[in-house]
C-alpha positions as CSV (number, residue, x, y, z in Angstrom):
1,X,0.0,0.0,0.0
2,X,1.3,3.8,-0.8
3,X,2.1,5.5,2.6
4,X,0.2,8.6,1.4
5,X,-3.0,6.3,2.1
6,X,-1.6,3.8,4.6
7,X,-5.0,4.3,7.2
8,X,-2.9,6.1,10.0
9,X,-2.5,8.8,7.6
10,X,-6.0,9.4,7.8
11,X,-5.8,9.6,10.9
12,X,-3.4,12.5,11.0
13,X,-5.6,14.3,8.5
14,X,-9.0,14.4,11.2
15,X,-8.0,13.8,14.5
16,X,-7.0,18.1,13.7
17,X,-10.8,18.3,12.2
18,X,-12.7,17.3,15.2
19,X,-13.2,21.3,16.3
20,X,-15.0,21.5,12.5
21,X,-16.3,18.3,12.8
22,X,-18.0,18.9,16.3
23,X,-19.3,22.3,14.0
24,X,-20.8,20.7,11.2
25,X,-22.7,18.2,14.0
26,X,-23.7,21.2,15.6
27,X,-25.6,22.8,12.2
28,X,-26.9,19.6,11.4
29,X,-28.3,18.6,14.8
30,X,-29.8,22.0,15.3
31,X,-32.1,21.8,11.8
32,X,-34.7,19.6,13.0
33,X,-36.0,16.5,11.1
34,X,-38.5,14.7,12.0
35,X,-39.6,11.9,9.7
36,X,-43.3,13.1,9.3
37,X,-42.8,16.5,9.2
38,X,-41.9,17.4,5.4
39,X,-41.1,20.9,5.7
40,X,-38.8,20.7,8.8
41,X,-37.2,17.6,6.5
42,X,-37.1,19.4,3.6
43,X,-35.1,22.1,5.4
44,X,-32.7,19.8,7.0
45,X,-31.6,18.0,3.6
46,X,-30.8,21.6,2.6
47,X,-29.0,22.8,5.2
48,X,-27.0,19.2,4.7
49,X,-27.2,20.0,1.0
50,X,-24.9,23.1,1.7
51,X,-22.4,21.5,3.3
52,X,-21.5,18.3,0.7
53,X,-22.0,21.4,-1.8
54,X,-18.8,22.4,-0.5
55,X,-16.8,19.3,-1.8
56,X,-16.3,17.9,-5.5
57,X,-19.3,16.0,-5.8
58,X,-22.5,15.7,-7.6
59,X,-25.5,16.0,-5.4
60,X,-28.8,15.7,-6.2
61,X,-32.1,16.6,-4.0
62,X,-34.7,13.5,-4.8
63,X,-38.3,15.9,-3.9
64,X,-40.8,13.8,-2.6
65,X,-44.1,14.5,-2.2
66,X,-45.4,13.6,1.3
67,X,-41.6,13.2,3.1
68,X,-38.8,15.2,3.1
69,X,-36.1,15.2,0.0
70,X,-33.8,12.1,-0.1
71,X,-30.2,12.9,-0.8
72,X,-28.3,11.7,-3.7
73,X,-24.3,12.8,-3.6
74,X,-21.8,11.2,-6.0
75,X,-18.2,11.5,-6.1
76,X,-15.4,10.5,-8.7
77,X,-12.4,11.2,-9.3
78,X,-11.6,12.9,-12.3
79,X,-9.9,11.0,-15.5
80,X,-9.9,7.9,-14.0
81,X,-13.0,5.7,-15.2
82,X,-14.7,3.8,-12.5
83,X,-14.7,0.3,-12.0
84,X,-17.5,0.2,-10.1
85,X,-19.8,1.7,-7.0
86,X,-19.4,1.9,-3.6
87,X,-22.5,3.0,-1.4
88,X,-22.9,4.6,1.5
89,X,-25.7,4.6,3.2
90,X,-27.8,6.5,6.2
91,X,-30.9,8.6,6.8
92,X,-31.1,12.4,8.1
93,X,-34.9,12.2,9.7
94,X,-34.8,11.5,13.7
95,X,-37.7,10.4,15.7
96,X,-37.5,14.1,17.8
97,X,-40.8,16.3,16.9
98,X,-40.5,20.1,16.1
99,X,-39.5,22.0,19.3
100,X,-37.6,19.2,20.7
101,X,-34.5,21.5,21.1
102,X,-35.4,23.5,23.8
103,X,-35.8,20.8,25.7
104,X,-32.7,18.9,24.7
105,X,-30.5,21.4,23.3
106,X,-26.9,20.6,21.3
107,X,-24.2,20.4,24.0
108,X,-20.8,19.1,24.8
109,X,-20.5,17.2,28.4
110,X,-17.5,15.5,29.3
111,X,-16.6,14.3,26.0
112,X,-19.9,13.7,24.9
113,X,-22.0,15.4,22.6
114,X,-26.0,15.1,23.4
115,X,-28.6,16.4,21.0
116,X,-31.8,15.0,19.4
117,X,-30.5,12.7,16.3
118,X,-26.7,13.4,17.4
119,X,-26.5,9.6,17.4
120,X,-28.8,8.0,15.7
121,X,-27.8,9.4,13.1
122,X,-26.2,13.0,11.4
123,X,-22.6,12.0,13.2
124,X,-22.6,9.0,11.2
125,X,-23.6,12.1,8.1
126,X,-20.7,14.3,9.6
127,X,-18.2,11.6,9.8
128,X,-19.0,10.5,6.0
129,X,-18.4,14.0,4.9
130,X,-15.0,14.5,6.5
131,X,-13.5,10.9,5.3
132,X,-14.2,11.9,1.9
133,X,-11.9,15.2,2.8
134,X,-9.5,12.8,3.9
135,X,-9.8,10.8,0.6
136,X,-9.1,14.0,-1.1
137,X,-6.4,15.7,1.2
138,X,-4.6,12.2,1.6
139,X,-4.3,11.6,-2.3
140,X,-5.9,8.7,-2.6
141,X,-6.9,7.2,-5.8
142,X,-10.0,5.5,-6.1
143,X,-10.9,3.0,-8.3
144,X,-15.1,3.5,-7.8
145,X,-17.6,5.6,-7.6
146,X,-19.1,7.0,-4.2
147,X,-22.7,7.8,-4.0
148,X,-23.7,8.5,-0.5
149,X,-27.2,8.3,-0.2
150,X,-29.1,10.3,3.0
151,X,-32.9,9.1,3.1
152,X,-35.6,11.4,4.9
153,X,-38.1,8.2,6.3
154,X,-35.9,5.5,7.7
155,X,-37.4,5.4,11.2
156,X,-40.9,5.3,9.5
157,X,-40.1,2.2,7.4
158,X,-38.2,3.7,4.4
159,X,-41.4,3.7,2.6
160,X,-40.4,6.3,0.1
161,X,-36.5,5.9,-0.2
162,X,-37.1,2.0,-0.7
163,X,-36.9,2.1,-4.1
164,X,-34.4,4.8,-4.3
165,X,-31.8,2.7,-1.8
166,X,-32.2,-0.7,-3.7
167,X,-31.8,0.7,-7.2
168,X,-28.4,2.1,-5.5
169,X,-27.5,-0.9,-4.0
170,X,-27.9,-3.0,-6.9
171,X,-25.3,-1.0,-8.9
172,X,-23.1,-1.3,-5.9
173,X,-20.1,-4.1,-5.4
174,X,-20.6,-3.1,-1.4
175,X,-22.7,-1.3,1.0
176,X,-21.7,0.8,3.9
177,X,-24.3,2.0,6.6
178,X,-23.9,4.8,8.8
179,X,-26.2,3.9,11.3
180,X,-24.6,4.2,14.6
181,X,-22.5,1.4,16.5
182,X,-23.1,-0.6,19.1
183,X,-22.2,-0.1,22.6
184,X,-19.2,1.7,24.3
185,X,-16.9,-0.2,22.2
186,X,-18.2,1.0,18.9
187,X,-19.2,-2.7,17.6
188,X,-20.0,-2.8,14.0
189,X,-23.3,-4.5,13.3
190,X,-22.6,-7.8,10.8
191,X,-26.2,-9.1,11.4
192,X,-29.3,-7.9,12.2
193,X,-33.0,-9.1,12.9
194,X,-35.5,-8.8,10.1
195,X,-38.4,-6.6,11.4
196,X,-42.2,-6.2,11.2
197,X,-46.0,-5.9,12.5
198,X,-48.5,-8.0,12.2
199,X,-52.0,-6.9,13.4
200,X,-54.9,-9.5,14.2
201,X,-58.1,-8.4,14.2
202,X,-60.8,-11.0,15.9
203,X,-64.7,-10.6,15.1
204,X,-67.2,-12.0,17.4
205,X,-71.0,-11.9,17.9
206,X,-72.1,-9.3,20.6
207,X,-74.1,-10.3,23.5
208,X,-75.5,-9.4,27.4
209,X,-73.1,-10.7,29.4
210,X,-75.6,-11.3,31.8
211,X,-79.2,-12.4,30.1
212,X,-77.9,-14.0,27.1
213,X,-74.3,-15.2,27.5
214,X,-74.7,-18.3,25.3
215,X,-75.7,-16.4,21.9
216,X,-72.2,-14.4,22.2
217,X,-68.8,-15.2,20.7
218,X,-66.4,-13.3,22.9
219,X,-63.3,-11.7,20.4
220,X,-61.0,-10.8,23.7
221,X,-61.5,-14.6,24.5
222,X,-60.5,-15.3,20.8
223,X,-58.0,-12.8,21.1
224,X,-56.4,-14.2,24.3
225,X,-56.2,-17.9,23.1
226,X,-54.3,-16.8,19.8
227,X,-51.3,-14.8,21.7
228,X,-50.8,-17.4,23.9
229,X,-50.5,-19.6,21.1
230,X,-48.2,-16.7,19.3
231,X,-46.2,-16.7,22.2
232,X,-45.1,-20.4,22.4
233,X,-43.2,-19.0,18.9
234,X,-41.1,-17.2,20.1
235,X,-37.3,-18.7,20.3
236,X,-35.0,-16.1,21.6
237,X,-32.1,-18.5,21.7
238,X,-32.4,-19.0,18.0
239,X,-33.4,-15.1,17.5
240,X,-37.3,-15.5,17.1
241,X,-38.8,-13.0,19.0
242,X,-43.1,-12.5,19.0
243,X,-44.3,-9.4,20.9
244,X,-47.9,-8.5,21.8
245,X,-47.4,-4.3,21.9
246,X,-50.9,-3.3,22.0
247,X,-54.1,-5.0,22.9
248,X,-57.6,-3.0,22.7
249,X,-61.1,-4.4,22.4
250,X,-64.5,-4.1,24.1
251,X,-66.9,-1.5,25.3
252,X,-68.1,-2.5,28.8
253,X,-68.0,-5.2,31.1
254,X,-71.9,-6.4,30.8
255,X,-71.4,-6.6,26.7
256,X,-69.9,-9.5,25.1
257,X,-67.2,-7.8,22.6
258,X,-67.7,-8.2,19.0
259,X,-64.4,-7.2,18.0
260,X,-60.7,-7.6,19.6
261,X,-57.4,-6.6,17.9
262,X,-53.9,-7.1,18.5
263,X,-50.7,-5.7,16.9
264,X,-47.1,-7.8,17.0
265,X,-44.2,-6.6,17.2
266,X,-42.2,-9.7,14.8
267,X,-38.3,-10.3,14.8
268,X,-36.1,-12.8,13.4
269,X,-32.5,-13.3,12.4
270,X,-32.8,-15.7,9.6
271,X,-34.3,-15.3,6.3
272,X,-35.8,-19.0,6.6
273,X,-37.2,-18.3,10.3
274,X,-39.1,-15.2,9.2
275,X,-41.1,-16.5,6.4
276,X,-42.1,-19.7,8.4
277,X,-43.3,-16.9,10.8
278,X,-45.2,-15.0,7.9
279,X,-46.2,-18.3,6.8
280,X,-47.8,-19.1,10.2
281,X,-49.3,-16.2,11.4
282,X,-51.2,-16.2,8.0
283,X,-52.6,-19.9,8.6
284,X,-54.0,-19.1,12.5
285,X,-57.2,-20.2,12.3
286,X,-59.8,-19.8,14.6
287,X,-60.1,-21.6,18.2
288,X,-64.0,-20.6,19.0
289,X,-66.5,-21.1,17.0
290,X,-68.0,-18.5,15.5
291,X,-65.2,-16.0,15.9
292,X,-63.4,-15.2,12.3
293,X,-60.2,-13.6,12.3
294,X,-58.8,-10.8,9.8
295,X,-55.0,-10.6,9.6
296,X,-52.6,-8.3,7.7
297,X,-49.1,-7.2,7.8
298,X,-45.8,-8.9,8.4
299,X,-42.1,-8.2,8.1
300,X,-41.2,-5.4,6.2
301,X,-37.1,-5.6,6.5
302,X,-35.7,-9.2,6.3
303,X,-33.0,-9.6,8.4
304,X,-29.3,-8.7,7.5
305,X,-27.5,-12.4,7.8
306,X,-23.9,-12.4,8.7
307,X,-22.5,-14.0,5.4
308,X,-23.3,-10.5,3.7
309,X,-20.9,-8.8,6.1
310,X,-18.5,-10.9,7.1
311,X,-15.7,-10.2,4.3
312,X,-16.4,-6.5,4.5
313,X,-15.8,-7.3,8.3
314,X,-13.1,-8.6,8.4
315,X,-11.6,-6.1,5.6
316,X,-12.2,-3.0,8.4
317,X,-10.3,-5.1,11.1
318,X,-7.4,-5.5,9.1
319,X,-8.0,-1.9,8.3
320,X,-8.4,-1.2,12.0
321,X,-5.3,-2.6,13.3
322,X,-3.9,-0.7,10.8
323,X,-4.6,2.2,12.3
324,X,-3.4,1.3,15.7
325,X,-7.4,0.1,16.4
326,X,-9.4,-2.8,18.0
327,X,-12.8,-3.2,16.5
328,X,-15.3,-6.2,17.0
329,X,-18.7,-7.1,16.0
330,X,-22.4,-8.0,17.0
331,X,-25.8,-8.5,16.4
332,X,-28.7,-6.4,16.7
333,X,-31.9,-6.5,17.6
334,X,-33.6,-3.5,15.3
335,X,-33.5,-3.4,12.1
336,X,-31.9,-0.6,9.3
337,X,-31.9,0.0,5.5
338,X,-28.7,-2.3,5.7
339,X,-31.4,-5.5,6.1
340,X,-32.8,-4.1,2.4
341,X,-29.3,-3.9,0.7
342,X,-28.4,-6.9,2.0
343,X,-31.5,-9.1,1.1
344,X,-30.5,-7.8,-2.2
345,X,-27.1,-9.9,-1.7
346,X,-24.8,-6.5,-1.8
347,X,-21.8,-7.4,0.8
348,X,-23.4,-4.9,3.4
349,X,-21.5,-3.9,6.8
350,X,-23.2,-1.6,8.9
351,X,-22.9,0.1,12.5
352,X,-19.9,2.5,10.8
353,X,-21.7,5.5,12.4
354,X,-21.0,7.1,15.8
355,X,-20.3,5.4,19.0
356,X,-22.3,6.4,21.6
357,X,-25.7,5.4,23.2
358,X,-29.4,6.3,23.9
359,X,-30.7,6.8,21.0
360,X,-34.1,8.0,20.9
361,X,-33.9,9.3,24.4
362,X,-33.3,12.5,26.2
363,X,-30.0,11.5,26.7
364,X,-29.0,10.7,23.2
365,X,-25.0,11.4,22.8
366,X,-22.1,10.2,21.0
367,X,-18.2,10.3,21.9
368,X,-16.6,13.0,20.6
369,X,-13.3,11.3,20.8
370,X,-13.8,8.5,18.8
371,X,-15.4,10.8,15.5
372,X,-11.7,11.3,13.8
373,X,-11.3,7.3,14.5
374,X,-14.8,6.3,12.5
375,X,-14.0,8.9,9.9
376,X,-10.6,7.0,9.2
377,X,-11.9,3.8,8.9
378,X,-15.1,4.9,6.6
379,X,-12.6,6.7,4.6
380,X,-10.0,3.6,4.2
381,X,-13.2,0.8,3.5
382,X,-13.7,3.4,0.9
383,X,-10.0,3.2,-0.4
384,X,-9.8,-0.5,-0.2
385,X,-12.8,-1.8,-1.3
């Protein structure tokens, strides 16, 4: 490998940058974005607009109608043709209404930065803009393109960037996802559950409790027998997991309900696991008679299996120790856009982002430490892949 991009050079190019780094997570952490609010969005891929703008690349705003603008940015080097794409891949919309920032303003607390989104995930946006000033400043050639794609609806089920991400990924030799890392040590994520909701409505035959219990079908009864038989499912060695969120029916306790519903909560970490769940929950049948059940939903991200991610893994260890680092892995729970690319069969790592924790939370923060450190590594995956 040249010197000029051996990865402790890139190093030595950001660990300088984290005062503009700690900046630009500051500007983008203070335009609020939450997913179902279009024209806060809209404003925020702008303002994030302004800053790639500043850099060599091509960008391009992707309007949507009902969510905020998805964020296309492309970057090649000039007279060399490219063999290829690289994607990079996260999402600027946080969970955080309007008028969260009052409340939880941007601030830096012994070595941590808090802020709605911080983590989860415009570092991750930050730290992909600096490594590609490292490309540049470090003199590295690349042999690919770079499109770094910034979705607005990724913690709403990427309903309108689906298309838009897999069309990407399926012109891409790799995938690289920005989402944040796991834990204090920064794991990257090489597998991940598949995701989804499945509701279950019951209909019954209304009744008086009291005068006439015997012409009644009782849905919550219905209802009841069908989660416990959802529950015996669940397999959380194997990383089958069946949850019963929310439970309504009824309207008093002398009536006989009619109707009973119940939403799932459905996770599982193998492709083959998850459709013999889909498969199941769309052959329950019902237990009392006269009580017909409606069901609809399932999983909507299939999981993100291991074998997509563990070359790319084991490519950003090398890299790592390289850089005088110590990276590991694990597997998550929740779901990203990585489970899409990956079900696609793209080699997909992801948990590249920020190291920090509570995401979602009032206490949402990263560590500002380790930014330079994630930067370098994005930048030399980019390099050597």
């Amino acid at each position: 490998m040249d010197p000029v991009t051996h990865p402790q050079s890139l190093i030595q190019f950001l660990t300088p940058q984290l005062k503009n780094m700690l900046r630009t997570l500051e500007t983008l952490v203070c335009s609020e974005s939450p997913s179902t609010e279009k024209l806060a969005a809209d404003r925020c891929a702008r303002v994030i607009a302004e800053e790639w703008r500043k850099r060599a690349v091509q960008l391009q705003l992707v309007e949507q109608k009902h969510r905020g603008a998805h964020l296309r940015i492309s970057y090649m080097q000039s007279k060399i043709k490219p063999r290829g794409q690289l994607l990079v891949l996260g999402h600027y919309d946080t969970v955080y209404a309007s008028g969260t920032l009052p409340k939880m303003p941007f601030r830096l607390k012994a070595g941590k930065a808090f802020g709605p989104g911080a983590f989860d995930m415009k570092a991750g946006i930050v730290q992909a803009l600096f490594a590609l000033d490292a490309i540049h400043h470090c003199g590295a050639t690349l042999t690919k393109r770079i499109v770094f794609l910034w979705t607005s609806d990724e913690e709403i089920g990427s309903e309108s960037s689906r298309k838009l991400l897999e069309t990407e990924a399926r012109r891409s030799d790799a995938v690289f996802v920005l989402e944040p890392s796991l834990g204090p040590k920064g794991l990257l994520k090489t597998a991940r559950k598949g995701v989804g909701e499945a509701e279950i409505v019951v209909h019954g035959r209304a009744s008086h409790a009291g005068l006439a219990p015997e012409k009644g079908v009782n849905a919550i009864h219905e209802l009841a027998l069908q989660i416990a038989r959802i529950n015996e499912w669940n397999d959380l060695p194997r990383g089958i997991s069946l949850n019963a969120g929310l439970v309504n029916g009824g309207t008093r306790p002398n009536v006989i309900p009619d109707r009973a519903k119940a939403i799932f909560d459905l996770r599982a970490l193998r492709l083959t696991d998850m459709n013999k769940i889909d498969q199941k929950i769309r052959g329950l049948r019902p237990i009392l008679a006269g009580a017909r059940l409606e069901i609809c939903g399932g999983f909507n991200r299939p999981p993100l299996e291991r074998k997509y991610s563990a070359e790319l893994f084991e490519r950003a260890k090398s890299l790592s120790k390289k850089m005088g680092l110590k990276i590991s892995e694990a597997t998550a729970g929740g779901g990203s856009d990585g489970n899409l690319t990956a079900a696609l069969g793209i080699p997909t790592l992801d948990g590249l982002g920020a190291v920090g924790d509570g995401a979602h939370s009032p206490g949402e923060h990263i560590i500002i430490r380790t930014m330079p450190e994630r930067a370098a590594l994005l930048a030399a995956l980019l390099i050597n892949s």
